[in-house]
C-alpha positions in Angstrom: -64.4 -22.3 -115.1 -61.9 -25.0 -113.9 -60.1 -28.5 -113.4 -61.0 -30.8 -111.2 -59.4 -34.2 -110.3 -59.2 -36.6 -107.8 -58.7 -40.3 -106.4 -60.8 -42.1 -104.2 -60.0 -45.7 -102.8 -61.9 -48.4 -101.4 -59.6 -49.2 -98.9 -56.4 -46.2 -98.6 -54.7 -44.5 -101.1 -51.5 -45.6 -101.4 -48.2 -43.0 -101.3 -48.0 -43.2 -105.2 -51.8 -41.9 -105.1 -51.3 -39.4 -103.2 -47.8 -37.6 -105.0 -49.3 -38.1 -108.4 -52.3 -35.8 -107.7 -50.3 -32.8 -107.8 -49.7 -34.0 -111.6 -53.2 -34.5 -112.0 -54.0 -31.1 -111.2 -51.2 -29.3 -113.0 -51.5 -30.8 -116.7 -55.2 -28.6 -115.8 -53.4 -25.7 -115.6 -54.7 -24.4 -118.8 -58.1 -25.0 -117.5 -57.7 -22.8 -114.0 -54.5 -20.4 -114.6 -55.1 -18.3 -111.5 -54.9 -20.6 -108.2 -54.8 -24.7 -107.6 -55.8 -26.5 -104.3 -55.8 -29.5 -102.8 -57.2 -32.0 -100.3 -55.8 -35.4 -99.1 -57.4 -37.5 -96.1 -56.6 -41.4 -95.9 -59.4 -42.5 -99.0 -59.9 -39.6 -101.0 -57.3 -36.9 -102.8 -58.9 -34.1 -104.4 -57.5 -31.2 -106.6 -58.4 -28.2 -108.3 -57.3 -25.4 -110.9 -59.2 -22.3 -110.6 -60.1 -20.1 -113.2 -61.5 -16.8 -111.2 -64.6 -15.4 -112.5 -66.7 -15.0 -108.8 -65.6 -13.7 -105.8 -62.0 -13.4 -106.7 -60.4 -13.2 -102.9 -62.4 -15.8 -101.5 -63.2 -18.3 -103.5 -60.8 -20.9 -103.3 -61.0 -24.7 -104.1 -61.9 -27.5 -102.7 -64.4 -26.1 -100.2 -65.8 -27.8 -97.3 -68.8 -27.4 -94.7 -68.5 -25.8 -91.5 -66.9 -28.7 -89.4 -64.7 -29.7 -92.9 -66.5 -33.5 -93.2 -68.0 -32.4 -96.6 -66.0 -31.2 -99.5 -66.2 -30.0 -103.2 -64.3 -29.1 -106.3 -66.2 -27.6 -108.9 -66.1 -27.1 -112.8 -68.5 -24.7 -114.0 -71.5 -21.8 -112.9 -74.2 -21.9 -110.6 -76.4 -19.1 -111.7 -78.9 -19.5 -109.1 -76.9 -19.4 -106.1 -77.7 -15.9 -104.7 -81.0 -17.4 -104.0 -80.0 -20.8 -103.1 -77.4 -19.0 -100.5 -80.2 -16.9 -99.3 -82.5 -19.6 -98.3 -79.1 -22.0 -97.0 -78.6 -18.9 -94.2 -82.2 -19.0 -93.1 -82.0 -22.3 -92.3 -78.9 -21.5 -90.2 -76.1 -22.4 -92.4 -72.8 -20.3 -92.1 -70.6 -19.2 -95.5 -67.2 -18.1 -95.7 -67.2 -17.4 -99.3 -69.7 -14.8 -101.5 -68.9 -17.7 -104.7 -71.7 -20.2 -105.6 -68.9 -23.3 -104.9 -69.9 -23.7 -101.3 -73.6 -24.1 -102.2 -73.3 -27.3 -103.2 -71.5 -28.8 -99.5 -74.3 -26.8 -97.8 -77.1 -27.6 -100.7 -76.0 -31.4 -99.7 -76.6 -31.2 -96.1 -80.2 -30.6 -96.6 -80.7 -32.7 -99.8 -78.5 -35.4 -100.4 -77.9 -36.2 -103.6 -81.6 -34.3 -104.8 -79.4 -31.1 -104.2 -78.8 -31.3 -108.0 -82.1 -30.8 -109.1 -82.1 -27.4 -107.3 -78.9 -26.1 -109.2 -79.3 -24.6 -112.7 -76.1 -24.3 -114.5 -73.4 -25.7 -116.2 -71.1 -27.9 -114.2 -68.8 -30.7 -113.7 -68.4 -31.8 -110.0 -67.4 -33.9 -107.3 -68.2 -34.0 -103.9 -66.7 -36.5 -101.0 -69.4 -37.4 -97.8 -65.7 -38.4 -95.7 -67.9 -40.1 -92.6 -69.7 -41.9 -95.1 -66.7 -42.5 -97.7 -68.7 -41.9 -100.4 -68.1 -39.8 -103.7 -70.5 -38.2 -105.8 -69.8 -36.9 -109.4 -72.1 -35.4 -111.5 -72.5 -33.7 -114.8 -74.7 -30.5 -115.6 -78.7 -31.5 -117.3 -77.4 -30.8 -120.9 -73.3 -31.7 -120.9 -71.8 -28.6 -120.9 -68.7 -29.6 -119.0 -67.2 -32.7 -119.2 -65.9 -35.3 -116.4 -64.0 -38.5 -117.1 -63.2 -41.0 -114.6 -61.7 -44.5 -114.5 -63.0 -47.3 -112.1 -61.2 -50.5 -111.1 -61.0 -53.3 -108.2 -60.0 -50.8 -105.6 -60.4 -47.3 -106.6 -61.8 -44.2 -108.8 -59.9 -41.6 -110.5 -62.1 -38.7 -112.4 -60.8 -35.7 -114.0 -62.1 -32.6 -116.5 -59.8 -33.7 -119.2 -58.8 -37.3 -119.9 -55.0 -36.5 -119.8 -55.6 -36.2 -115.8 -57.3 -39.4 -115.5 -54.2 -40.8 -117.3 -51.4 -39.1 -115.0 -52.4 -41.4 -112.1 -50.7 -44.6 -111.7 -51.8 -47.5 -113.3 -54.9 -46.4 -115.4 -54.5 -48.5 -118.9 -53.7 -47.2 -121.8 -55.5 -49.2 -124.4 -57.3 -48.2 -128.0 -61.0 -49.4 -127.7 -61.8 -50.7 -131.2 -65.4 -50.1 -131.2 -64.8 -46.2 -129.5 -62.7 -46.3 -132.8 -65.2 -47.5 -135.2 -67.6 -44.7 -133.2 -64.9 -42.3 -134.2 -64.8 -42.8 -137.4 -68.6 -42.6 -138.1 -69.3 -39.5 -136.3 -66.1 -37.7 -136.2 -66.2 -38.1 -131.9 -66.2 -40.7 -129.5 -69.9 -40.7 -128.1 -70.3 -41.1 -124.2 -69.9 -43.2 -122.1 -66.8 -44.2 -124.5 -63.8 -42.9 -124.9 -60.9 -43.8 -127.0 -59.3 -45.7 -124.8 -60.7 -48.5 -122.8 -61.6 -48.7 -118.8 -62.0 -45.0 -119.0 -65.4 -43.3 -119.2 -67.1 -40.0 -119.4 -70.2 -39.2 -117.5 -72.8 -38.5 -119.6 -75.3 -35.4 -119.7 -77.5 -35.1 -116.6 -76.1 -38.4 -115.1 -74.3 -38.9 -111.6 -72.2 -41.6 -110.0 -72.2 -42.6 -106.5 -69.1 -44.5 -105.4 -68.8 -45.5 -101.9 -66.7 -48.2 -100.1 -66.2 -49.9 -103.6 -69.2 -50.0 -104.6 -70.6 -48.0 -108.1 -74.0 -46.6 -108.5 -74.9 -44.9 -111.8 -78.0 -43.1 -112.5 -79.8 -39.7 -114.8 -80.5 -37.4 -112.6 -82.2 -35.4 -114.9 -83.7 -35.8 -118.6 -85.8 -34.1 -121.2 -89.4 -34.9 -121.1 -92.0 -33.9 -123.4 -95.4 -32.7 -121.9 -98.9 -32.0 -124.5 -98.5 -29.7 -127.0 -99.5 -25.8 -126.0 -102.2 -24.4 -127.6 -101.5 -20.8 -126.9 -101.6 -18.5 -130.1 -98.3 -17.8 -131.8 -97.5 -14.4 -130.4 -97.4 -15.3 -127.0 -95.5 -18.3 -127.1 -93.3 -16.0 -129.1 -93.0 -13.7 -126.3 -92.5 -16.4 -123.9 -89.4 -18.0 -125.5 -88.0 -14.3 -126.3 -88.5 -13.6 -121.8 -87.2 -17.3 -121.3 -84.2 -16.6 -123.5 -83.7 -13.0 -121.4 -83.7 -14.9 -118.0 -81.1 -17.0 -119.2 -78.8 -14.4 -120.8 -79.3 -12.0 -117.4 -78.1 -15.3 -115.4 -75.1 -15.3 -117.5 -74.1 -11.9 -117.3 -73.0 -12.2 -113.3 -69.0 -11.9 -113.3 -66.4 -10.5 -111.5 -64.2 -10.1 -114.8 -65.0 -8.9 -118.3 -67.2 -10.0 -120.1 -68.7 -10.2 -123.3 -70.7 -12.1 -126.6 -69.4 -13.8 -129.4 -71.2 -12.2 -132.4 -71.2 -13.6 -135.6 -74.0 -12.2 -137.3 -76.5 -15.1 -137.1 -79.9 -15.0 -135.8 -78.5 -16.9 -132.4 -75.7 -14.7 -131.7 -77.4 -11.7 -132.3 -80.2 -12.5 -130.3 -78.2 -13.2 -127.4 -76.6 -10.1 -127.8 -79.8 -8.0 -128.0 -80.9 -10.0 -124.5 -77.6 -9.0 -123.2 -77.6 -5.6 -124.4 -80.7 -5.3 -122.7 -79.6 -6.6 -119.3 -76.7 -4.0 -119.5 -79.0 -0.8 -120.0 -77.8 1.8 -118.2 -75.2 -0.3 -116.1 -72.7 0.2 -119.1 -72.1 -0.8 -122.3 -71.6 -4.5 -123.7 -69.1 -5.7 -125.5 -69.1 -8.0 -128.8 -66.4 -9.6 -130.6 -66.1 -11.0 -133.5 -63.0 -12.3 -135.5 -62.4 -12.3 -139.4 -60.3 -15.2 -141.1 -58.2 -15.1 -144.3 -61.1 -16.8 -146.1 -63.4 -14.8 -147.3 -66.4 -16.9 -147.8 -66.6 -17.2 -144.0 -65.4 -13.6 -143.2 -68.8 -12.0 -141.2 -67.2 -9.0 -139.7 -69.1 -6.9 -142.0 -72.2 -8.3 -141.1 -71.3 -8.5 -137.0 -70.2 -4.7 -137.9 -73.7 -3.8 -138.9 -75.3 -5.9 -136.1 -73.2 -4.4 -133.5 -73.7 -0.6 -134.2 -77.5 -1.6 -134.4 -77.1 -2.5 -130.7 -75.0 0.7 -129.7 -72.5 -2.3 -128.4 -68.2 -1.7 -128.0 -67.8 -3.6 -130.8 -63.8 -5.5 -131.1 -62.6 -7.3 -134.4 -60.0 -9.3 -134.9 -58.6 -11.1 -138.2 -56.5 -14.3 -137.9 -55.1 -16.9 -140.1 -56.2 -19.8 -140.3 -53.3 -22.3 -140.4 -53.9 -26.7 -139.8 -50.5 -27.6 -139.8 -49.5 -25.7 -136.6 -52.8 -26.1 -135.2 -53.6 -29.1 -135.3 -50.7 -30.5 -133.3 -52.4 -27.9 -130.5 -55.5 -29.2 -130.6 -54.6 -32.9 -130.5 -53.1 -32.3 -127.1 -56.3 -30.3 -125.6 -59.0 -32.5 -126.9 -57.3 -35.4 -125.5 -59.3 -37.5 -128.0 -59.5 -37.7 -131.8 -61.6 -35.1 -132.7 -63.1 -34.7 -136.7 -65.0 -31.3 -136.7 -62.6 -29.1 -138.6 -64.5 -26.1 -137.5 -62.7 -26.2 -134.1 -59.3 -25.0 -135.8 -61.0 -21.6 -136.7 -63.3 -21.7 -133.4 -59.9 -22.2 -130.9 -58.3 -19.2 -133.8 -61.4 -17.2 -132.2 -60.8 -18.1 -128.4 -57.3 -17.6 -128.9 -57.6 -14.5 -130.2 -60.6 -12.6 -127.5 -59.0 -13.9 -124.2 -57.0 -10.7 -124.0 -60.3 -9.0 -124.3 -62.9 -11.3 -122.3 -62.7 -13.7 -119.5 -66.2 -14.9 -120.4 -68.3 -14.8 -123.7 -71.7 -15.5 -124.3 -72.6 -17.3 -127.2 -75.3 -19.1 -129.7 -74.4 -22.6 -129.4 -77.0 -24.4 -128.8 -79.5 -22.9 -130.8 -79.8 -25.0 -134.2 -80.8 -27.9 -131.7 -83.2 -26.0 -129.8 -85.6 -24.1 -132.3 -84.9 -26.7 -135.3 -82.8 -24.5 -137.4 -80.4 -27.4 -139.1 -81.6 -27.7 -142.9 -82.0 -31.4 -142.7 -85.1 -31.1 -139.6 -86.9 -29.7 -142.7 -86.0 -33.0 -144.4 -86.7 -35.3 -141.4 -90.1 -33.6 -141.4 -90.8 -34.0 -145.4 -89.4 -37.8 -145.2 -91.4 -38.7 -142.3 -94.9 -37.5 -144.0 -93.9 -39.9 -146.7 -93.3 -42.7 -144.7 -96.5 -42.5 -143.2 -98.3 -42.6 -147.0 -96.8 -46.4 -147.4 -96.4 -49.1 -145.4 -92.7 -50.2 -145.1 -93.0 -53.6 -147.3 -93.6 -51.1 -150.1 -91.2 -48.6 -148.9 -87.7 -50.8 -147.8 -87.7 -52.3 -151.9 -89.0 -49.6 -153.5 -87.1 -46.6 -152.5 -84.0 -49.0 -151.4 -84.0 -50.0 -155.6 -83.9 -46.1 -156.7 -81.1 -45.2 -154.1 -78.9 -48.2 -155.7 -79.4 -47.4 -158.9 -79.3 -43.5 -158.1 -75.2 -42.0 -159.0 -73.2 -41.4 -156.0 -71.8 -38.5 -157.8 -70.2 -35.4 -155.6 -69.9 -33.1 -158.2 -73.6 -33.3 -158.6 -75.6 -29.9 -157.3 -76.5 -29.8 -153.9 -80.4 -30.7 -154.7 -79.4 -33.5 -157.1 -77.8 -35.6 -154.9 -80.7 -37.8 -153.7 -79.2 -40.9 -152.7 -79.5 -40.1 -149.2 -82.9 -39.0 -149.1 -84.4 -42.2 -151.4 -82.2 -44.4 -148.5 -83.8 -42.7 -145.5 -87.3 -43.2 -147.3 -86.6 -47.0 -147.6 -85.5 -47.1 -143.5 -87.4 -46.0 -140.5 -87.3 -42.6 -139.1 -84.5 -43.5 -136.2 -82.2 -44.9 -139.5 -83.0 -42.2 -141.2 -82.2 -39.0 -139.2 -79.2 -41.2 -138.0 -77.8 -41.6 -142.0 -78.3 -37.5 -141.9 -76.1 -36.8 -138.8 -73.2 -39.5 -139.3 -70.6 -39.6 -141.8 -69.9 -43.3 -142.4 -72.2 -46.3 -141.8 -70.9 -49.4 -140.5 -69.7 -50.7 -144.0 -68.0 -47.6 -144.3 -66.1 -47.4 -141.0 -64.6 -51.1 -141.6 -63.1 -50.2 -145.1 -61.2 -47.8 -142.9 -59.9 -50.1 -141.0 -56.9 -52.8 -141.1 -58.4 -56.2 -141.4 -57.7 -57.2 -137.9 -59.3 -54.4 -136.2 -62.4 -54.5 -138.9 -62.8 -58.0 -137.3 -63.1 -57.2 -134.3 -65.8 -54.4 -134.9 -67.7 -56.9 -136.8 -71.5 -56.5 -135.3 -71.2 -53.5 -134.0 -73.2 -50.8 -135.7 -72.2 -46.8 -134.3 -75.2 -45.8 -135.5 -77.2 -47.6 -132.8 -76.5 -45.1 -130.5 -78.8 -42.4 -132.0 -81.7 -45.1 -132.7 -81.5 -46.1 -128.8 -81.9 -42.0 -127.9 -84.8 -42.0 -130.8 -86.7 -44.8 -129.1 -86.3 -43.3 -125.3 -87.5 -40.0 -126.3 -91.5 -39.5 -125.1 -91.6 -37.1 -127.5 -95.0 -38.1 -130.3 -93.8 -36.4 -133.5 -90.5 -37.4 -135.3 -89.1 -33.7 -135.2 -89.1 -34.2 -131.5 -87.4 -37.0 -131.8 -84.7 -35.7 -134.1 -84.4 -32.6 -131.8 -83.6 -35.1 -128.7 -81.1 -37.2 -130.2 -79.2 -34.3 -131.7 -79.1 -32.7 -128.4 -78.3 -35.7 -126.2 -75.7 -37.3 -128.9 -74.4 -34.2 -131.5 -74.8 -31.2 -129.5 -73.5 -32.9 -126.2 -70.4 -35.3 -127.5 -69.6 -33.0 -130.7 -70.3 -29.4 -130.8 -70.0 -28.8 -126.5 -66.3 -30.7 -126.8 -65.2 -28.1 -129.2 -66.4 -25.0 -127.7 -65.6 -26.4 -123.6 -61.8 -27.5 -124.9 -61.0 -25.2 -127.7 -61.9 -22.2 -125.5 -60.6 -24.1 -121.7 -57.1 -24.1 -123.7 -56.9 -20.2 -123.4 -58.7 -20.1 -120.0 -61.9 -18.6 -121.4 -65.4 -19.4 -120.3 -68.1 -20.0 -122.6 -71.5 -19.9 -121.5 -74.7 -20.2 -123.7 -78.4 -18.8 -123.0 -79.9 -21.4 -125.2 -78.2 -24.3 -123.2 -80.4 -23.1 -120.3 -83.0 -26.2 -119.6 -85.8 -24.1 -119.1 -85.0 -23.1 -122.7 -84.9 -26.6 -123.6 -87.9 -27.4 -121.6 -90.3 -25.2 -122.8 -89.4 -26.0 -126.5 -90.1 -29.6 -125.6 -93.6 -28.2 -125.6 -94.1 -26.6 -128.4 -95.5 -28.7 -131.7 -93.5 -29.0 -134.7 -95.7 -26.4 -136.9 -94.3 -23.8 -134.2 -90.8 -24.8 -134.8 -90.5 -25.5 -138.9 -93.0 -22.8 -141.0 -92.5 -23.9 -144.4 -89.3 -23.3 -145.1 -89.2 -20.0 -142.5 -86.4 -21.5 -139.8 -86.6 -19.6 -135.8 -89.7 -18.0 -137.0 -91.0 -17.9 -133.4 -87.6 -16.4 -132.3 -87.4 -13.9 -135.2 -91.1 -12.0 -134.9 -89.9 -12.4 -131.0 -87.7 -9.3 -131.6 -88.6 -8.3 -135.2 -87.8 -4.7 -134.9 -84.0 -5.3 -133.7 -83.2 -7.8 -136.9 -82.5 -6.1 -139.7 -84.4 -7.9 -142.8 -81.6 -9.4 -144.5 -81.1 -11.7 -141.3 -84.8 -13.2 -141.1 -84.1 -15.2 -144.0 -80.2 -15.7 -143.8 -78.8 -18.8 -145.1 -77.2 -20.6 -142.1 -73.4 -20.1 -142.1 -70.9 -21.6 -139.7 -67.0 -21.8 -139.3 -66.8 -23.2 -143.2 -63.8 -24.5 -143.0 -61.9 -25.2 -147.1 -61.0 -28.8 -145.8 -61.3 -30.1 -149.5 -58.8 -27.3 -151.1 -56.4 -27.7 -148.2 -56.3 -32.0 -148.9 -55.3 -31.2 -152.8 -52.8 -28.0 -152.2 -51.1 -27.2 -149.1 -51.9 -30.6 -146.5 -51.2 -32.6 -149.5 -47.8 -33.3 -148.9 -48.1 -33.9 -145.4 -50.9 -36.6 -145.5 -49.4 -38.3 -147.9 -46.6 -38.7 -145.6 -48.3 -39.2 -142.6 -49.8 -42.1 -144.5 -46.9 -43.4 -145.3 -44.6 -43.8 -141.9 -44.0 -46.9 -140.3 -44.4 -44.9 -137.0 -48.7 -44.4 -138.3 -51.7 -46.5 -137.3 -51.5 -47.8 -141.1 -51.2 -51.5 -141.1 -52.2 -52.2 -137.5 -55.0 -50.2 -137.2 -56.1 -48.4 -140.5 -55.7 -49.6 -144.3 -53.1 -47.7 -145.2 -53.9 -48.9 -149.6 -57.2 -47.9 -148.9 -56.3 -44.2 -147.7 -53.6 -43.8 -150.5 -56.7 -44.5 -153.2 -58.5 -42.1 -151.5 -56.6 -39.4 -151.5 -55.3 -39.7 -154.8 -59.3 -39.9 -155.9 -59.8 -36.8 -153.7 -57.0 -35.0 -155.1 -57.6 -35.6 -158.7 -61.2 -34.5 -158.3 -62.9 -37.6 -158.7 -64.9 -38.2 -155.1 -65.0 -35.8 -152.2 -63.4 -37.7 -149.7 -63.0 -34.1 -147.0 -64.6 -36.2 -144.3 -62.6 -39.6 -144.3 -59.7 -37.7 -145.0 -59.8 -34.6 -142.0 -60.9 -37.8 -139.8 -57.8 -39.9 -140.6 -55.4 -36.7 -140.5 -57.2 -35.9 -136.9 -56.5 -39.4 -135.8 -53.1 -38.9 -136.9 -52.6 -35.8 -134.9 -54.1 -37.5 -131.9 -51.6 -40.2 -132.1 -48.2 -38.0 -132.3 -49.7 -36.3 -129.6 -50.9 -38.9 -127.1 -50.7 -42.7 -128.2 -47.2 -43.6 -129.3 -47.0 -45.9 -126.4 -50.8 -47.3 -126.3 -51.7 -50.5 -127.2 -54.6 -52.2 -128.8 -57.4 -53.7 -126.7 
């Protein structure tokens, strides 16, 4: 893994350009701890921080073609290259590294820009044609690694992180309301947003062309669904299992240790059975796993169990878990506000293996993949009753019951119906969007000072997911679902956390079930083969029954539960109540600060669970001591 950065002009960079890139580069560091490089001409500056996985001597950043007209910095793994390499020298092209960087210049030379579809991997990159003064970035088929970039009248400035775009002169620094009002109703800012305006991210599987002034924008790649297979159940079962094995081998190739993230899940140990495998007789893997001071969400026991099941070199490791000195951290590497409290205990877990690991394997990926989220079984259930009554029945009928219906939180978790009755009364794309977001539009405004709530007026965040429902090919809703979570959840939420929380310590992540051929050949399958009742990964499970130990075939789903709710009445208590209250806050010119004082004083005396709205306002908070002081309001 690495940073990459860079400036390109329309007509020559001027001398300011040119000094700042080294600044560009460095606030990276984090990113690429081992080397940096750099490459100026009269148009383009480009520079790199290199974390050193592959061919550690040689390997160095940017890279060029033989006769240096061609050049590349690159974020991210190529885990075909070998091959790739191999067929570049027969055609006559000459290497002078062994890494798969320099792929890409040479892949280019034969393809042009189609050299993408040949690459499988994750990666961020950018590549300058200098005859042609032309730039190409791209981003990797599912959005593993991120690239920002900033466009005005004369120039382009991309970067990994947005704090590089920012260190180059003259990029705004301006709070886009409606990336705002995004924020708030899904805890990230979805692409091609970001928080602040005039500065983009690439999205998943998209590339930019910029040449002589002139932007070009276009997906490269997407997920398509093809007919349904009709093979029996055991062999598509073995399929997925050899699928998943290729793409755990292809992440096994390093130069420095490496190892799996085991939590005890069905995902993680899967993964690590794959890899286990791949190992054999070449030596023994290693998994770690790290305990926290809450016990609830303590699975060393279970990873214990798992990991002497798989003969692996097992490492534990406990930390605390503490927000107020973590947060602060993690408002400066996200570089936007962030709402998933699970990344304080997930950067806790990076934090603590990078003296063990250089790169870890892990599940991610998974629950959007083989449908193991509780609420696809929901989506599924919903959608048959949709399709019983036509939706001049449904829209009054179920709409009535959710109104009347109490919105009560300290209702049991199957009582609380409200949602279901509204996504009964609205369409499938309203539906499995009220199940993923936090806040609807009503609810984002009453966030929000009167001024700014004007300004979001008519904009509805949820929008995004129903545009990604209605351009999926896919025929059944679970399809559907699956797309939008992995082209809008998976790919603006869960990827940020794991590519910045574990970037900060200079550790690589890299998950077989983020493979597309893993994604493509579940776009194949129909929804019986991914939900069985109420049997979640059943296909994956009886893939490798005899490794899983019972207990895990039916395992409730646990992730980094994180006590938000506890930590807003006891220890953080004092300190949002504070952070509510300074004149230096958002409050008053961009959040209602009444409203968030009624909040939590409901939320603290028990009388609504306000966790979300709260960890979202505190995150925003963070953000702002860490990187908008001095940025304005568009």
């Amino acid at each position: 893994m690495c940073g990459i950065t860079g400036l390109v002009a329309s007509d020559t960079l001027a001398p300011t350009e040119r000094a700042a890139l080294s600044a560009m580069r460095d606030v990276l560091t984090h990113r690429g701890p081992d080397d940096s490089g750099r490459y100026v001409d009269a148009h383009a500056a480009l520079g790199h921080r290199r974390l050193s996985v592959l061919d550690l001597s040689t390997g160095r950043q940017p890279i060029s073609n033989e006769n240096g007209t061609i050049w590349v910095v690159f974020n991210g793994e190529i885990y075909n290259h070998r091959r790739l390499r191999d067929e570049l020298i027969a055609r006559g092209h000459r290497f002078a590294t062994r890494g798969d960087t320099e792929v890409i210049v040479h892949l280019y030379e034969e393809r042009g820009d189609d050299f993408l579809d040949a690459l499988h991997g994750m990666f961020a990159l950018a590549l300058w044609d200098a005859p042609r003064q032309r730039l190409l970035l791209a981003r990797d088929r599912l959005g593993v690694k991120p690239l920002y970039y900033h466009v005005d009248a004369r120039r382009i400035v991309f970067g990994s992180e947005l704090k590089s775009v920012l260190e180059a002169p003259g990029v705004p620094h301006e709070i886009d309301p409606v990336a705002l009002a995004d924020y708030l109703a899904f805890g990230f800012v979805p692409s091609p947003r970001t928080i602040l305006r005039r500065i983009c991210k690439l999205r998943p599987g998209q590339c930019l062309n910029y040449e002589r002034g002139r932007l070009r924008l276009r997906t490269w790649w997407d997920l398509h669904h093809r007919p349904w297979r009709t093979d029996s159940a055991e062999s598509l079962s073995e399929e997925l299992w050899g699928t998943l094995e290729a793409a755990t081998r292809d992440r096994l190739v390093a130069d420095v240790p490496i190892g799996v993230f085991l939590s005890g899940g069905v995902d993680s140990t899967c993964v690590a059975a794959a890899a286990a495998d791949a190992f054999g007789a070449a030596g023994m893997l290693t998994t770690c796993t790290v305990g926290f001071d809450n016990s609830a969400t303590d699975e060393r026991a279970a990873a214990r169990r798992l990991a002497s099941r798989l003969q692996n070199r097992h490492l534990e490791h406990a930390v605390a878990v503490r927000p107020s000195e973590l947060l602060p951290r993690l408002a400066w590497h996200f570089d936007e506000p962030f709402a998933d409290p699970s990344a304080l205990p997930f950067f806790a877990l990076c934090e603590a293996v990078r003296g063990d690991l250089t790169v870890a394997l892990s599940g991610d990926g998974g629950d959007e993949a083989l449908a193991g989220y509780r609420r696809y079984r929901f989506d599924v259930w919903e959608q048959r009753i949709r399709k019983l009554a036509p939706g001049w029945v449904r829209r009054p009928l179920f709409g009535t019951m959710a109104r009347l219906y109490p919105d009560r939180a300290d209702l049991p978790q199957p009582l609380r119906a409200r949602t279901t009755l509204n996504n009964l009364s609205a369409g499938g794309d309203s539906a499995h969007a009220r199940s993923v977001a936090r806040l609807d539009a009503a609810g984002v405004r009453s966030l929000l000072a009167p001024d700014i709530a004007t300004l979001t007026r008519g904009h509805d965040p949820w929008e995004h997911m129903r545009g990604l429902y209605r351009a999926c090919d896919a025929d059944d809703h679970l399809a559907r679902c699956q797309y939008v979570d992995l082209r809008f959840e998976l790919a603006d939420g869960i990827l940020t956390k794991v590519d910045r929380a574990s970037m900060a310590h200079g550790l690589e992540v890299r998950s077989p079930f983020m493979d597309h051929r893993v994604a493509d050949f579940v776009a194949g399958l129909p929804w019986q083969w991914k939900l069985n009742g109420w049997r979640k990964k059943f296909m994956l499970i009886d893939a490798y029954r005899d490794l899983l130990p019972p207990i895990l075939h039916n395992r409730p789903k646990r992730g980094f539960e994180v006590p938000v709710g506890p930590w807003m009445r006891g220890p953080l208590n004092g300190m949002v109540r504070e952070l509510i209250a300074a004149d230096r806050c958002f409050f008053g010119t961009i959040l209602d600060r009444d409203g968030a004082l009624v909040m939590l004083d409901e939320h603290t005396r028990g009388r609504a669970d306000n966790n979300y709205c709260l960890w979202a306002l505190v995150s925003l908070l963070a953000w702002q001591q860490e990187h908008a002081r001095e940025v304005a309001v568009a």
